[in-house]
PyMOL Python script that loads the backbone (N, CA, C, O; Angstrom):
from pymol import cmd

cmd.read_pdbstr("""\
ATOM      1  N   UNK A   1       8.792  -6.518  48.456  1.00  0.00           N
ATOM      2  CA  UNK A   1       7.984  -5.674  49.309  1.00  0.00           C
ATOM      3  C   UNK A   1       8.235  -6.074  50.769  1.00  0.00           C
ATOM      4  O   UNK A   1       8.441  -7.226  51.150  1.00  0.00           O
ATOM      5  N   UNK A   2       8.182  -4.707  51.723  1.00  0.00           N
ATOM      6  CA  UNK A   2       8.425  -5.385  52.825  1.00  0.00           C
ATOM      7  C   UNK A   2       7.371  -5.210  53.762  1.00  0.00           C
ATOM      8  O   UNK A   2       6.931  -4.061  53.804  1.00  0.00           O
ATOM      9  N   UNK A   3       6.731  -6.226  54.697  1.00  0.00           N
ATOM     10  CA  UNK A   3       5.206  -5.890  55.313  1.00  0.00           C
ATOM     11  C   UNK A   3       5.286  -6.055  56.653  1.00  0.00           C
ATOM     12  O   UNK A   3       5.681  -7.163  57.017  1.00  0.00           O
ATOM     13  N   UNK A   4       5.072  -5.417  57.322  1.00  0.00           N
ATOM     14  CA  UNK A   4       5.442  -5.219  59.152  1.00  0.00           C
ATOM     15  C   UNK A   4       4.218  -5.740  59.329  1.00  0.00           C
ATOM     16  O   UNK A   4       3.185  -5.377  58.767  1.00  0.00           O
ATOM     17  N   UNK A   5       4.356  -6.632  60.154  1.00  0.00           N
ATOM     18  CA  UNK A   5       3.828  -7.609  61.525  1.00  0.00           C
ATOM     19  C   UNK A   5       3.743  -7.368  62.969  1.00  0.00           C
ATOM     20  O   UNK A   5       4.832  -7.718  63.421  1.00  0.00           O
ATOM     21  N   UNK A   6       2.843  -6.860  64.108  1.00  0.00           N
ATOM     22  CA  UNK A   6       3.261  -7.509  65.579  1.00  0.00           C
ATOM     23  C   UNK A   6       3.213  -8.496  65.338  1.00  0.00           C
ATOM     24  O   UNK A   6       2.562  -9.033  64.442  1.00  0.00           O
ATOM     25  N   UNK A   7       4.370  -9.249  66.620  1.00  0.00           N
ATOM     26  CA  UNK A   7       4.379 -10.523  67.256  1.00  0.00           C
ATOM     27  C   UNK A   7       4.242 -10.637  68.271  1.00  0.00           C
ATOM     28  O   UNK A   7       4.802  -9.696  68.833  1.00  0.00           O
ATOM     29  N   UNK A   8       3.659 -11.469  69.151  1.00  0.00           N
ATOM     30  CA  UNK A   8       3.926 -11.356  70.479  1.00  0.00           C
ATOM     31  C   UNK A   8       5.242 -12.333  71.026  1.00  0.00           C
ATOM     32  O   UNK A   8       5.805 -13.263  70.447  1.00  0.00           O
ATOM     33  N   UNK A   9       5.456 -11.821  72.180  1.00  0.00           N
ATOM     34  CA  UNK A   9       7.034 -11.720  72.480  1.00  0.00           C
ATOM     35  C   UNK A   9       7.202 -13.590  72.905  1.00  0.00           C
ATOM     36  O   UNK A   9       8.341 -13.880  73.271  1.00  0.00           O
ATOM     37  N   UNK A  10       6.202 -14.759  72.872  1.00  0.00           N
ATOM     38  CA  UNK A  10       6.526 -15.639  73.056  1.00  0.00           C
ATOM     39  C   UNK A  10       6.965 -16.323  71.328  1.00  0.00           C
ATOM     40  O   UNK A  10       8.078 -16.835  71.204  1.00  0.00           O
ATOM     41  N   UNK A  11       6.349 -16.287  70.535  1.00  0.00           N
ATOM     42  CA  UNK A  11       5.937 -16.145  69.132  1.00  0.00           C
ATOM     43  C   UNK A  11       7.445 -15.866  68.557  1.00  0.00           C
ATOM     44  O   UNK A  11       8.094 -16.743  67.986  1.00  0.00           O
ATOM     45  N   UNK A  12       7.880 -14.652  68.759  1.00  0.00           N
ATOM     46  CA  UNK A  12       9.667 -13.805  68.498  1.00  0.00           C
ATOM     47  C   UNK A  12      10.433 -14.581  68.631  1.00  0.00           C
ATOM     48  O   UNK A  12      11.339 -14.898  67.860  1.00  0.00           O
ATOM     49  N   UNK A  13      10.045 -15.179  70.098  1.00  0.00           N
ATOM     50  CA  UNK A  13      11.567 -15.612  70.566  1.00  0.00           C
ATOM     51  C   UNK A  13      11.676 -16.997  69.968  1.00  0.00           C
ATOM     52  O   UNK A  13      12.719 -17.509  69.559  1.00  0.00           O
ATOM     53  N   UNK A  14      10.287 -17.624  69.968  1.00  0.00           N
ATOM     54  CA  UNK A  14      10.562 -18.606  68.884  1.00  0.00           C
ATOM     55  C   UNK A  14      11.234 -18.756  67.764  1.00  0.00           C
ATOM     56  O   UNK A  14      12.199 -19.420  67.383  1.00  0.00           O
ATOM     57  N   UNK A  15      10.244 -17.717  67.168  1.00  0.00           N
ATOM     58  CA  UNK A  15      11.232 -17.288  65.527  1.00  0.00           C
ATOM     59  C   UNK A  15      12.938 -16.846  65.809  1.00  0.00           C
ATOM     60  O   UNK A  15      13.818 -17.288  65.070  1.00  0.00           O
ATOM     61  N   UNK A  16      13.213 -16.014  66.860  1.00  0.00           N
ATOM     62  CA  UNK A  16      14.493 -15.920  66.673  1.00  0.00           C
ATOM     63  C   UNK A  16      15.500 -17.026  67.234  1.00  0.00           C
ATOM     64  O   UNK A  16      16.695 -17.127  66.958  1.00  0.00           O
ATOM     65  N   UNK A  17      14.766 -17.809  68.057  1.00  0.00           N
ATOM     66  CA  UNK A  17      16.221 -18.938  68.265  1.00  0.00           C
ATOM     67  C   UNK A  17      16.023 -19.840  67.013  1.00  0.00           C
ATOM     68  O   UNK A  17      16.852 -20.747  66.936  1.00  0.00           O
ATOM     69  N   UNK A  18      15.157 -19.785  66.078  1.00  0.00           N
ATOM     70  CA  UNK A  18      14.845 -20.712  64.933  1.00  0.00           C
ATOM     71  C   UNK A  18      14.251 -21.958  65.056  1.00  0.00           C
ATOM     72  O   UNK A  18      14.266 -22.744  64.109  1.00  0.00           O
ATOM     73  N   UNK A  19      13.632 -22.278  66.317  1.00  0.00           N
ATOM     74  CA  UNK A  19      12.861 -23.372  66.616  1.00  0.00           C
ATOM     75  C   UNK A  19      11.314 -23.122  65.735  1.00  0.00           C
ATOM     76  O   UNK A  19      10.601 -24.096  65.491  1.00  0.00           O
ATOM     77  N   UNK A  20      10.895 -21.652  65.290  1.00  0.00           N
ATOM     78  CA  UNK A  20       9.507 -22.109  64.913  1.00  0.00           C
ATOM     79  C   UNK A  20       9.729 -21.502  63.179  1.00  0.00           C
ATOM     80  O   UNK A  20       9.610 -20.300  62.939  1.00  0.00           O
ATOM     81  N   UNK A  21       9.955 -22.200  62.423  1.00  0.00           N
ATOM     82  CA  UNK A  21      10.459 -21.761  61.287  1.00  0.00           C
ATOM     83  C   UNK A  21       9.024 -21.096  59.825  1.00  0.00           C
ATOM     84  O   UNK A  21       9.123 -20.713  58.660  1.00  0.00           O
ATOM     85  N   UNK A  22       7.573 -21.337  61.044  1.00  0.00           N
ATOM     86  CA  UNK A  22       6.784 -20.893  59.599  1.00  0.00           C
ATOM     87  C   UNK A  22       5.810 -20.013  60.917  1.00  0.00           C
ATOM     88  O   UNK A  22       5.976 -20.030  62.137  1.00  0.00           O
ATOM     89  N   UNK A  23       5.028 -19.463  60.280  1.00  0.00           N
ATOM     90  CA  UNK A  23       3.788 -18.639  60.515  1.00  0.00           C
ATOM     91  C   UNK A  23       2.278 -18.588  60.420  1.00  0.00           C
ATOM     92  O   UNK A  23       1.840 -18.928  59.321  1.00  0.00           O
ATOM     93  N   UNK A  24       1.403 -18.242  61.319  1.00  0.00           N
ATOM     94  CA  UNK A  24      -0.085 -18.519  60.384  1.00  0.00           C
ATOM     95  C   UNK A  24      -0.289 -16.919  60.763  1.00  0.00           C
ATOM     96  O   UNK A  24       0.181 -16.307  61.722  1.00  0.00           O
ATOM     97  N   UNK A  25      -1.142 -16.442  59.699  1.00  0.00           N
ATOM     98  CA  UNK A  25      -1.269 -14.968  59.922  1.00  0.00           C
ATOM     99  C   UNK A  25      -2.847 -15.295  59.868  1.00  0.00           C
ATOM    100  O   UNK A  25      -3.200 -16.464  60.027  1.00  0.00           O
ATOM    101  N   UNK A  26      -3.935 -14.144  59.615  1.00  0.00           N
ATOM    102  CA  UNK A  26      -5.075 -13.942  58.924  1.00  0.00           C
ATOM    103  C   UNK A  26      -4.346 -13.486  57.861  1.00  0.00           C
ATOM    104  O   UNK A  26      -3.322 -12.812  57.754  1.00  0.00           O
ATOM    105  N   UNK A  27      -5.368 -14.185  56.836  1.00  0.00           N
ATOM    106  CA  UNK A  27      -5.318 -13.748  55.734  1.00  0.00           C
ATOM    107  C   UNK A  27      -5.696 -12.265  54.949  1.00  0.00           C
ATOM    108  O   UNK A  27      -6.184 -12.240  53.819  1.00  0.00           O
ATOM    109  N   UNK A  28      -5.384 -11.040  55.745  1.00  0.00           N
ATOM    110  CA  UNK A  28      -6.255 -10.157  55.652  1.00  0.00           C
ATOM    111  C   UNK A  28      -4.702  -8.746  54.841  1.00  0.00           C
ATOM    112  O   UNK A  28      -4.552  -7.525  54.803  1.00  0.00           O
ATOM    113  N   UNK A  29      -4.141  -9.658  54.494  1.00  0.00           N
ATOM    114  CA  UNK A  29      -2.960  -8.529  53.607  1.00  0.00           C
ATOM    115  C   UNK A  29      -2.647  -9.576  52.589  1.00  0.00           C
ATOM    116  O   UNK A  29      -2.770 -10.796  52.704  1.00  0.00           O
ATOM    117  N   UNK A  30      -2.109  -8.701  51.312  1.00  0.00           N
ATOM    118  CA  UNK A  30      -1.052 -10.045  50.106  1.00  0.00           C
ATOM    119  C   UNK A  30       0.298 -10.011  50.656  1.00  0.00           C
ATOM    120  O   UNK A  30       0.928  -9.294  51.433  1.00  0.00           O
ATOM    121  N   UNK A  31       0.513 -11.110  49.925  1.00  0.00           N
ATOM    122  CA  UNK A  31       2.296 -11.473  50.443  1.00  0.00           C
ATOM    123  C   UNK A  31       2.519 -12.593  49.313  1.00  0.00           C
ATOM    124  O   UNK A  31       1.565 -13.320  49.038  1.00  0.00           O
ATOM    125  N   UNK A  32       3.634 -12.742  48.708  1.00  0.00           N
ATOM    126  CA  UNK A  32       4.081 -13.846  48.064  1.00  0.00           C
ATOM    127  C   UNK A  32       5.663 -14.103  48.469  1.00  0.00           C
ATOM    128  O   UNK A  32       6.270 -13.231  49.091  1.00  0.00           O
ATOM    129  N   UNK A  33       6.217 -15.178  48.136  1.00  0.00           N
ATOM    130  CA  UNK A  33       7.128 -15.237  48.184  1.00  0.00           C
ATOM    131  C   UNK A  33       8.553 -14.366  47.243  1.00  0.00           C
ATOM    132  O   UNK A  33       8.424 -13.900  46.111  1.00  0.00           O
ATOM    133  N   UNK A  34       9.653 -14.336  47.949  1.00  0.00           N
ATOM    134  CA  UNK A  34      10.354 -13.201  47.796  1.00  0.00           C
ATOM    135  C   UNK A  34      10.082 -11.510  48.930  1.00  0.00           C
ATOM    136  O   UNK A  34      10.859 -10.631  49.301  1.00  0.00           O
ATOM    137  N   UNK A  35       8.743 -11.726  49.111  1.00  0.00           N
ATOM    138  CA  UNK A  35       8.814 -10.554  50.303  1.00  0.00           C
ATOM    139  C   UNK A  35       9.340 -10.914  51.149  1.00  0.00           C
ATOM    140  O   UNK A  35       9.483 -12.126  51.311  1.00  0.00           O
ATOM    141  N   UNK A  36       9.868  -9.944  52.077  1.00  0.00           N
ATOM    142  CA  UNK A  36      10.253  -9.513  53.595  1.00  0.00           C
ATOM    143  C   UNK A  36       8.708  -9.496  54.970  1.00  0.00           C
ATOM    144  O   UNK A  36       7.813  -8.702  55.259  1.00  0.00           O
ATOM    145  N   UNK A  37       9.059 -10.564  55.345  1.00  0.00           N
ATOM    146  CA  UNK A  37       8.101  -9.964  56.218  1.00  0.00           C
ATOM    147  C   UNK A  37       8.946  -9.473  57.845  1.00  0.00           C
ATOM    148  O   UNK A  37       9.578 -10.311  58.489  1.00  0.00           O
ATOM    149  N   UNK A  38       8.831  -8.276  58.221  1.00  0.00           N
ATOM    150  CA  UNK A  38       9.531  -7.891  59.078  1.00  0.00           C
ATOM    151  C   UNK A  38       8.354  -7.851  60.332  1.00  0.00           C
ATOM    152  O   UNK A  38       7.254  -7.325  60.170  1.00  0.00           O
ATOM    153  N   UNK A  39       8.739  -8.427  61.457  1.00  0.00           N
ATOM    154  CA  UNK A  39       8.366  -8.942  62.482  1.00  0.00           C
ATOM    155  C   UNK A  39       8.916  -8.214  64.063  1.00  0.00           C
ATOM    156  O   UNK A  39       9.889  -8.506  64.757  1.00  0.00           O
ATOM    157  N   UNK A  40       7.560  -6.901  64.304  1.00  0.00           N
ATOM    158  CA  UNK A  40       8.402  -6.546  65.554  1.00  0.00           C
ATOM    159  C   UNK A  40       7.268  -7.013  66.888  1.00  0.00           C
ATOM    160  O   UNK A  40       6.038  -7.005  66.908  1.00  0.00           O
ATOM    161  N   UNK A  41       8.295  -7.411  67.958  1.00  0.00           N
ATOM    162  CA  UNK A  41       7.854  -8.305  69.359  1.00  0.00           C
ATOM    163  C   UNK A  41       7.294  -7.127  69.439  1.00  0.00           C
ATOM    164  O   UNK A  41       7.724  -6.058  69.007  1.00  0.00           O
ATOM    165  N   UNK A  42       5.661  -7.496  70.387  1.00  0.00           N
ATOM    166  CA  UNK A  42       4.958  -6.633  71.115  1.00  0.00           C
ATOM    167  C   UNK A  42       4.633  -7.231  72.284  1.00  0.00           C
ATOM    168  O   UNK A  42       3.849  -8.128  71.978  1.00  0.00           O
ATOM    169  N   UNK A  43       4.783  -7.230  73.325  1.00  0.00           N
ATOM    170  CA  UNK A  43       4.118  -7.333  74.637  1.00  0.00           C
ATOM    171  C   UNK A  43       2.166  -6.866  74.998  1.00  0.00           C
ATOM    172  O   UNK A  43       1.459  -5.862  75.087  1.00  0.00           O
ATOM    173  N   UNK A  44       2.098  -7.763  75.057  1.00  0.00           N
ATOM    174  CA  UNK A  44       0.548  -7.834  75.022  1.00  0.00           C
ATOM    175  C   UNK A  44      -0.413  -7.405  76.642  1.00  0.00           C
ATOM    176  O   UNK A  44      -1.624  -7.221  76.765  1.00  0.00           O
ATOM    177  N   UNK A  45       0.641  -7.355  77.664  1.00  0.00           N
ATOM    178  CA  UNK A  45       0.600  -7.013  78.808  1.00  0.00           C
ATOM    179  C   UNK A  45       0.633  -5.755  78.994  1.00  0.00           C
ATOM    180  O   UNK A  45      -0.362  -5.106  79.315  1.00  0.00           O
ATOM    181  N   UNK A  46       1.911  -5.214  78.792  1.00  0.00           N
ATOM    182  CA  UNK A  46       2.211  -4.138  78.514  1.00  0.00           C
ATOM    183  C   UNK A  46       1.979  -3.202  77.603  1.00  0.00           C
ATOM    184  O   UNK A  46       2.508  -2.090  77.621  1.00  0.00           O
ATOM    185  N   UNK A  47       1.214  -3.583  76.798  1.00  0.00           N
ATOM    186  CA  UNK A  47       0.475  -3.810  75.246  1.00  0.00           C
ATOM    187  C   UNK A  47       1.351  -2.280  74.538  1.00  0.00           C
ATOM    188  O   UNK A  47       1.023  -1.097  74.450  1.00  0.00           O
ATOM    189  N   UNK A  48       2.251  -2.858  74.243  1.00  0.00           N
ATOM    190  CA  UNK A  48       3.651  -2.004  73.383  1.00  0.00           C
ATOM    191  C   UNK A  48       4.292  -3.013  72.919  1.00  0.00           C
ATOM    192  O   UNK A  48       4.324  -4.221  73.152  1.00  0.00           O
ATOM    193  N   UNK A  49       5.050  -1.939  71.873  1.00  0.00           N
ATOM    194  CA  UNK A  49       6.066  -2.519  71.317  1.00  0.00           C
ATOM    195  C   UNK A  49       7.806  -2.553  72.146  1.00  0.00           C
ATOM    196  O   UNK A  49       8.307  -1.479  72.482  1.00  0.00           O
ATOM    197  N   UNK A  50       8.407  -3.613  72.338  1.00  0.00           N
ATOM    198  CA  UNK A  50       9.499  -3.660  72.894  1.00  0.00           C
ATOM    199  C   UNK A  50      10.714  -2.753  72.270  1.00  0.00           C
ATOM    200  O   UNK A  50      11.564  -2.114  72.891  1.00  0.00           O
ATOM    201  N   UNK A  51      10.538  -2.888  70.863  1.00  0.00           N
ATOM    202  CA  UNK A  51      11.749  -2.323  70.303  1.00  0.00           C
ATOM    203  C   UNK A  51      12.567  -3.510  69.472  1.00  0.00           C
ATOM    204  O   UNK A  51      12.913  -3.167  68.342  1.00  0.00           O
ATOM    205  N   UNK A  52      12.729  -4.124  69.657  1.00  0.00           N
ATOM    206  CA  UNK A  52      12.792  -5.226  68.936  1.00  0.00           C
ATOM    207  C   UNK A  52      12.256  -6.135  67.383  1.00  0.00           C
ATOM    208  O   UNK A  52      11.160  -6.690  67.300  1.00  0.00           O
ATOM    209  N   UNK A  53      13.529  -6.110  66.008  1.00  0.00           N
ATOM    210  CA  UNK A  53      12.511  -6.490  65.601  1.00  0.00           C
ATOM    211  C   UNK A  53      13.195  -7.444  64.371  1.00  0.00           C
ATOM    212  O   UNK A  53      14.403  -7.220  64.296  1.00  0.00           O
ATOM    213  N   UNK A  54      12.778  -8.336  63.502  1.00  0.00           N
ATOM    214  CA  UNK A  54      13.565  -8.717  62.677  1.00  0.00           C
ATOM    215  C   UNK A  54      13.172  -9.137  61.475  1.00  0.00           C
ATOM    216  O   UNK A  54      11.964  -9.374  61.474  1.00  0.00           O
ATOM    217  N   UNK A  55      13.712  -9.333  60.417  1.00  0.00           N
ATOM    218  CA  UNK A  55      13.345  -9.550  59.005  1.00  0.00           C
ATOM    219  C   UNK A  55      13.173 -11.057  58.674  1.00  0.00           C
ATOM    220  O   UNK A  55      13.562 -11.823  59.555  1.00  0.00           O
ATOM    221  N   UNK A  56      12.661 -11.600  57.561  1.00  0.00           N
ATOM    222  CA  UNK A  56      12.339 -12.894  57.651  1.00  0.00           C
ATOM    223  C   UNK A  56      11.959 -12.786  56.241  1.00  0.00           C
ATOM    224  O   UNK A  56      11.061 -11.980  55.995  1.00  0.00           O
ATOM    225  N   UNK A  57      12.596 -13.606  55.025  1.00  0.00           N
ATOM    226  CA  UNK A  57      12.374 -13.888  53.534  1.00  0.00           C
ATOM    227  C   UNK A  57      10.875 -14.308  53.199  1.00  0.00           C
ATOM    228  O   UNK A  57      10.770 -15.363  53.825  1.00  0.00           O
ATOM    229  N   UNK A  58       9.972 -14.141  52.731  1.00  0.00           N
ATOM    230  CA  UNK A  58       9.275 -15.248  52.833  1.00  0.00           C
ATOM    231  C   UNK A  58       9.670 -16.434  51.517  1.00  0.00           C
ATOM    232  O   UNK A  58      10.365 -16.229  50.522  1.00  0.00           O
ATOM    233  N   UNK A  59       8.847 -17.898  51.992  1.00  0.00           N
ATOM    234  CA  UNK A  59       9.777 -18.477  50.948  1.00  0.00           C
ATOM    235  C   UNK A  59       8.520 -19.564  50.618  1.00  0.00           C
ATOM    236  O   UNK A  59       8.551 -20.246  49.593  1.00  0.00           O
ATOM    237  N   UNK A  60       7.595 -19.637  51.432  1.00  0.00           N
ATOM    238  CA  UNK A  60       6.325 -20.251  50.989  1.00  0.00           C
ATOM    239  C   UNK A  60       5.151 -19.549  51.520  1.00  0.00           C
ATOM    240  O   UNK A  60       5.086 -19.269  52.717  1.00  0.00           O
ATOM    241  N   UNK A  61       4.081 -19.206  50.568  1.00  0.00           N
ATOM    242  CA  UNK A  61       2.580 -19.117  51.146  1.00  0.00           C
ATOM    243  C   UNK A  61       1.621 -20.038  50.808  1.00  0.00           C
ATOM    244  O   UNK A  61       1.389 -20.349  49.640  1.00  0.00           O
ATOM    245  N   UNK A  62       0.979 -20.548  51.875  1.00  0.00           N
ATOM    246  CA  UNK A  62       0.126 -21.311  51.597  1.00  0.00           C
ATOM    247  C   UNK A  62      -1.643 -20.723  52.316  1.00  0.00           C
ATOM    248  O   UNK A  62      -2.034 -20.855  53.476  1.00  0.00           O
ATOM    249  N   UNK A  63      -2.352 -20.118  51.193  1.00  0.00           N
ATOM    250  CA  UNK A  63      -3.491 -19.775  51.797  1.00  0.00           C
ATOM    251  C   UNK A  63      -4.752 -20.442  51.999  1.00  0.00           C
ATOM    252  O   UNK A  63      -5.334 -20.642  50.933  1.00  0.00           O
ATOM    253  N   UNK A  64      -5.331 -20.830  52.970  1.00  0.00           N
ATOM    254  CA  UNK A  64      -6.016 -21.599  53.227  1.00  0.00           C
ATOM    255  C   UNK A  64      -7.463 -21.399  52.466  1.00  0.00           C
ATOM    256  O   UNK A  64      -8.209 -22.363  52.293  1.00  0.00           O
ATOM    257  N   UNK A  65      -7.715 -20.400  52.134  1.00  0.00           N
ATOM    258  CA  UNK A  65      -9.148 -19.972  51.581  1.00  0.00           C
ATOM    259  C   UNK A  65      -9.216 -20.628  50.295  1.00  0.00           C
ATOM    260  O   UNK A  65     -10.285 -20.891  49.744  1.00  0.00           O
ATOM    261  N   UNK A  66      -7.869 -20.941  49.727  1.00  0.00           N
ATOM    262  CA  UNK A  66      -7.796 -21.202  48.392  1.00  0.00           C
ATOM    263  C   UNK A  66      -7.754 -22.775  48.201  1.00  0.00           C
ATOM    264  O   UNK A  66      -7.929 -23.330  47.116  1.00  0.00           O
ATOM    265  N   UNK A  67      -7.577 -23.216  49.024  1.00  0.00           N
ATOM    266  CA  UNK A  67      -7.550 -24.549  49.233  1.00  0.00           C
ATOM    267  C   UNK A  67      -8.513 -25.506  48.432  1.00  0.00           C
ATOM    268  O   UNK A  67      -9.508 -24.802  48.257  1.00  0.00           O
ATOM    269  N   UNK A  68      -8.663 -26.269  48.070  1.00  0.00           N
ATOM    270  CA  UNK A  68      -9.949 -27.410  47.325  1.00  0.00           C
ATOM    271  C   UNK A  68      -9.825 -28.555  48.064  1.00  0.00           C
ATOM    272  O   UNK A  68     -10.815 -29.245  47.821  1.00  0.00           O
ATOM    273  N   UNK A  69      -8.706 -29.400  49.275  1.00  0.00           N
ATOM    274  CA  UNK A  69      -8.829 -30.189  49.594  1.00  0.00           C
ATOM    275  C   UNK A  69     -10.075 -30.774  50.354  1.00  0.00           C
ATOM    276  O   UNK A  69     -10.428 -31.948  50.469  1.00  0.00           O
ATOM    277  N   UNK A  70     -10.624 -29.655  50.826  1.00  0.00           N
ATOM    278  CA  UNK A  70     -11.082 -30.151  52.418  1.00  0.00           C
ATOM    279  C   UNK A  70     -12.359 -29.170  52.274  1.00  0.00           C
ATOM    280  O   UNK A  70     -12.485 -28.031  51.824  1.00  0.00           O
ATOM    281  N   UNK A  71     -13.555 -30.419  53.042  1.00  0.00           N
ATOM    282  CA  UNK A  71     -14.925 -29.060  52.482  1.00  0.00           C
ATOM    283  C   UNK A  71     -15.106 -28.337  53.865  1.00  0.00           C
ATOM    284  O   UNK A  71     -15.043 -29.040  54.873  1.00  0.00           O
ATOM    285  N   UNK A  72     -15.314 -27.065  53.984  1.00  0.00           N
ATOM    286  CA  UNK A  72     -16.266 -26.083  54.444  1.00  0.00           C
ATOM    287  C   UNK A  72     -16.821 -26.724  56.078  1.00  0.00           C
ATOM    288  O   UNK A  72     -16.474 -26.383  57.209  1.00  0.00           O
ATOM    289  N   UNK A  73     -17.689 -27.640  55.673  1.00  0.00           N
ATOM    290  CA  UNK A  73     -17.595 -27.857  56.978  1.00  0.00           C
ATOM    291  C   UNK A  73     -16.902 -28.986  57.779  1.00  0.00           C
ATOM    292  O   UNK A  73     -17.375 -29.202  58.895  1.00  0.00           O
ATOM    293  N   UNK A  74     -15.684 -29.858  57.313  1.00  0.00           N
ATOM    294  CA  UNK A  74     -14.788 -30.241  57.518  1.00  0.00           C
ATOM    295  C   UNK A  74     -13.999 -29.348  58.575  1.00  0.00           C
ATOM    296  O   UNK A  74     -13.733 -29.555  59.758  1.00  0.00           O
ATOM    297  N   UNK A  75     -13.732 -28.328  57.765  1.00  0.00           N
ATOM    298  CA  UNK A  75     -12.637 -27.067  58.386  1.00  0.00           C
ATOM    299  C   UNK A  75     -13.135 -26.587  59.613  1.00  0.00           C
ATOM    300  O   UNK A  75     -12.449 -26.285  60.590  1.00  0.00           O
ATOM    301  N   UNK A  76     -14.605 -26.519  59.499  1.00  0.00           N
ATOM    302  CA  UNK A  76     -15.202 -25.833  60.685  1.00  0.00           C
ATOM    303  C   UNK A  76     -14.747 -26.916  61.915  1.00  0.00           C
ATOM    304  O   UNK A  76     -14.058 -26.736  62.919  1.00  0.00           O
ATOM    305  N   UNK A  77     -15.413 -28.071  61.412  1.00  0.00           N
ATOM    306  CA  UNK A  77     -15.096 -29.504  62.356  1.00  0.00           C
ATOM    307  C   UNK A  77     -13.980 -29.651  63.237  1.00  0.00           C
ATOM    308  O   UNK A  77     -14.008 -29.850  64.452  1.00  0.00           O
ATOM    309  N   UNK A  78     -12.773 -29.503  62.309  1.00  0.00           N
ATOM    310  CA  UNK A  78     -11.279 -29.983  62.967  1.00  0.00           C
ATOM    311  C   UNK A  78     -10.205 -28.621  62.636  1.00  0.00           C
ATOM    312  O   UNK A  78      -9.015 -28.837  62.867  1.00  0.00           O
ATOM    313  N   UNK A  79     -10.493 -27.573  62.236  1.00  0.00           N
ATOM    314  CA  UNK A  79      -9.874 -26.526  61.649  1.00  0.00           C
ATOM    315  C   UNK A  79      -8.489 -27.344  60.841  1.00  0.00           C
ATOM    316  O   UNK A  79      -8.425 -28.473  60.353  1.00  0.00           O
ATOM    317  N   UNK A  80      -7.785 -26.595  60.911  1.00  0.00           N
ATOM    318  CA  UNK A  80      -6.692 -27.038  60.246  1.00  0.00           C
ATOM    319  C   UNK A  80      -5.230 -26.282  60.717  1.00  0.00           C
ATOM    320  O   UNK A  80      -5.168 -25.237  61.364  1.00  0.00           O
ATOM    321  N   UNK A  81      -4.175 -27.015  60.265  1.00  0.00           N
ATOM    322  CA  UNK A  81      -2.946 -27.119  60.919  1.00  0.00           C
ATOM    323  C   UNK A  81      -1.991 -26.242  59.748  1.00  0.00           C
ATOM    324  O   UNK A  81      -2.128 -26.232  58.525  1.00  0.00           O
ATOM    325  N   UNK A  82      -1.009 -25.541  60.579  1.00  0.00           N
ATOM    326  CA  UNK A  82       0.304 -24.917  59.762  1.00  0.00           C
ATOM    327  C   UNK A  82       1.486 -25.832  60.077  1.00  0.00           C
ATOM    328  O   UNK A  82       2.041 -25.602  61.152  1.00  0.00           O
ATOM    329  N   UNK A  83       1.939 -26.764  59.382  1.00  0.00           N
ATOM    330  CA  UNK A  83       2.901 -27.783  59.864  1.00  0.00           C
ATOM    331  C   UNK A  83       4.139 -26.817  58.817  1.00  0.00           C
ATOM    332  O   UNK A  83       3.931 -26.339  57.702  1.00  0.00           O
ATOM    333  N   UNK A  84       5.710 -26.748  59.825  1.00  0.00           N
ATOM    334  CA  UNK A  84       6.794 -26.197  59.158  1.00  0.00           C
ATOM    335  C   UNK A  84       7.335 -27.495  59.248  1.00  0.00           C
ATOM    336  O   UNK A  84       6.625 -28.371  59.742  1.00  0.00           O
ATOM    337  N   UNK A  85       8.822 -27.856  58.733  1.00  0.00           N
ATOM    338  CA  UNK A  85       9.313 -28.893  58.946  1.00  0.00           C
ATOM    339  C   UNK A  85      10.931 -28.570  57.727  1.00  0.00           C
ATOM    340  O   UNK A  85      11.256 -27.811  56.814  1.00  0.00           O
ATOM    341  N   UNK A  86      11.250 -29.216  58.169  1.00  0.00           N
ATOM    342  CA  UNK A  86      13.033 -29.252  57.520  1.00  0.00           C
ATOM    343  C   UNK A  86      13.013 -30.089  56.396  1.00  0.00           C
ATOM    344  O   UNK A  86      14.049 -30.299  55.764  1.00  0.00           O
TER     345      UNK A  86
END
""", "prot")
cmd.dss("prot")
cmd.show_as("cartoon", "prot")
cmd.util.cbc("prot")
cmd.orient("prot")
């Protein structure tokens, strides 16, 4: 399945030189791995879309709601982190 995203255009350029290799979304669509998530830059100033846009495998989800580590108001406390890494 493939699921379109804005990004904003600092966010893009990350993803496209490959320095930021993961994502935090809201959790407010499904996605598993094997989808496409296709990702087009929006300018938030200009508040449009550039035209610009690119595809991206997904290859891990990790949803936070589902979590059991960490209680409730822990999360509220220190929220929590999307760490990518090689």
């Amino acid at each position: 399945m493939k699921i379109r995203k804005k990004t904003w255009k600092e966010g893009f350029e990350s993803i496209l030189s490959g320095e930021k290799t993961f994502d935090a979304r809201l959790a407010d669509f499904k996605c598993k791995k094997g989808d496409v998530l296709v990702l087009e830059e929006y300018d938030p100033i200009k508040k449009k879309y550039t035209g610009r846009r690119m595809e991206k495998k997904i290859t891990f989800v990790l949803n936070t709601n589902k979590q059991k580590y960490w209680s409730k108001s822990d999360i509220n406390k220190y929220g929590l982190q999307i760490i990518g890494f090689k």
